[in-house]
C-alpha positions in Angstrom: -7.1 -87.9 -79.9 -6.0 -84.7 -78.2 -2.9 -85.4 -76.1 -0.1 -82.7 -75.2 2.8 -85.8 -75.4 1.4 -86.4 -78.9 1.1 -83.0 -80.2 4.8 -81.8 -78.2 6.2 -84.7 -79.6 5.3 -83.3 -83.6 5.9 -79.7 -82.2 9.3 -80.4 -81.8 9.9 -82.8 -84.2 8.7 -79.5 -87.1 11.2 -77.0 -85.2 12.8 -74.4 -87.4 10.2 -74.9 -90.0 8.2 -72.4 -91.4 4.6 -71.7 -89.9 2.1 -69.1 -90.9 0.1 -66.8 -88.2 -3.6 -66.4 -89.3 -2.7 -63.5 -91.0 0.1 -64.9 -93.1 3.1 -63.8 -90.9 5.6 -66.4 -91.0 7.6 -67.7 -88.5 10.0 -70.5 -86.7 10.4 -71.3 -83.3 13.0 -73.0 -81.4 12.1 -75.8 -78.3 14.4 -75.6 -75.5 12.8 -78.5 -72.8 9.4 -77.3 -72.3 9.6 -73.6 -73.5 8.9 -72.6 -77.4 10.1 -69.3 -78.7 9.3 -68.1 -82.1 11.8 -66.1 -84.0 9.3 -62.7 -84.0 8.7 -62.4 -80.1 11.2 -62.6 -77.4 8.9 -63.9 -75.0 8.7 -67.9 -73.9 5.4 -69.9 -74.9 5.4 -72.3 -72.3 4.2 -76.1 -73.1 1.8 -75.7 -70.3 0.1 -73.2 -72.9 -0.8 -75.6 -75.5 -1.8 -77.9 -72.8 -4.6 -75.5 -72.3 -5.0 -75.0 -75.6 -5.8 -78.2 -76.5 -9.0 -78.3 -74.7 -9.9 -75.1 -77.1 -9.3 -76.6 -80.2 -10.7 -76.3 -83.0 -11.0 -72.8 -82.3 -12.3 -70.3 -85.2 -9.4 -68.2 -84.5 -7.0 -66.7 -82.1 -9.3 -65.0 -80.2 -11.0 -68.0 -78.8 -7.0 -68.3 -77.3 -7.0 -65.0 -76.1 -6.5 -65.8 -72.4 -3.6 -67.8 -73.5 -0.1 -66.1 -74.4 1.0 -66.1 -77.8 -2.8 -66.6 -79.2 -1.4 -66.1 -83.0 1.4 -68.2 -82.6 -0.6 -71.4 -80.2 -3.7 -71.3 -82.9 -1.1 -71.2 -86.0 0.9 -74.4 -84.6 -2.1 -76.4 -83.3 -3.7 -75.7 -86.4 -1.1 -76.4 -88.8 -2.0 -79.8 -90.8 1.6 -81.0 -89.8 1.1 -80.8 -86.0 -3.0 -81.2 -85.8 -2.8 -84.3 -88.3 -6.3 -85.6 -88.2 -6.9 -85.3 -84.4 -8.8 -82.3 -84.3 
C-alpha cells in the first residue's frame, strides 16, 4: 500500500544512512519536520515531493520523476528496499 505517513514514517526512521543514486552516488539526508536535505545538494526536498512521487512509483528511473525536484535522490529513496519494503 502506497501511503506518504507510511513511507515518511521509514524515511525518517533510515536518516543518516547511506543511500545510492541510480548511478551509484552515495548519499545521507537529514529530516527536519517535513523537509529532507541530502548531504550533496543544498537545496530542500519537500515531503509534498514524495507525496507526488508516490503515485509514479515504480518508475524505471529518474526521469519518469523529472517534474519532481531532486529526481535522483526521490527515485533512490523510494526505491531503496528499506523504505519501499514490499509496497511497491
Amino acid at each position: 500500500m502506497k501511503s506518504i505517513e507510511v513511507a515518511w514514517r521509514r524515511i525518517l526512521q533510515r536518516e543518516g544512512e547511506r543511500f545510492e543514486t541510480l548511478t551509484g552516488g552515495p548519499f545521507t539526508y537529514t529530516v527536519t519536520g517535513h523537509v529532507l536535505r541530502t548531504d550533496r545538494t543544498d537545496f530542500n526536498l519537500p515531503r509534498s515531493q514524495f507525496e507526488k512521487a508516490l503515485d509514479l512509483v515504480p518508475a524505471a528511473g529518474p526521469g519518469e520523476l523529472r517534474d519532481l525536484r531532486g529526481p535522483s535522490y526521490i527515485y533512490a529513496i523510494l526505491h531503496d528496499k528499506r523504505i519501499r519494503q514490499a509496497d511497491w
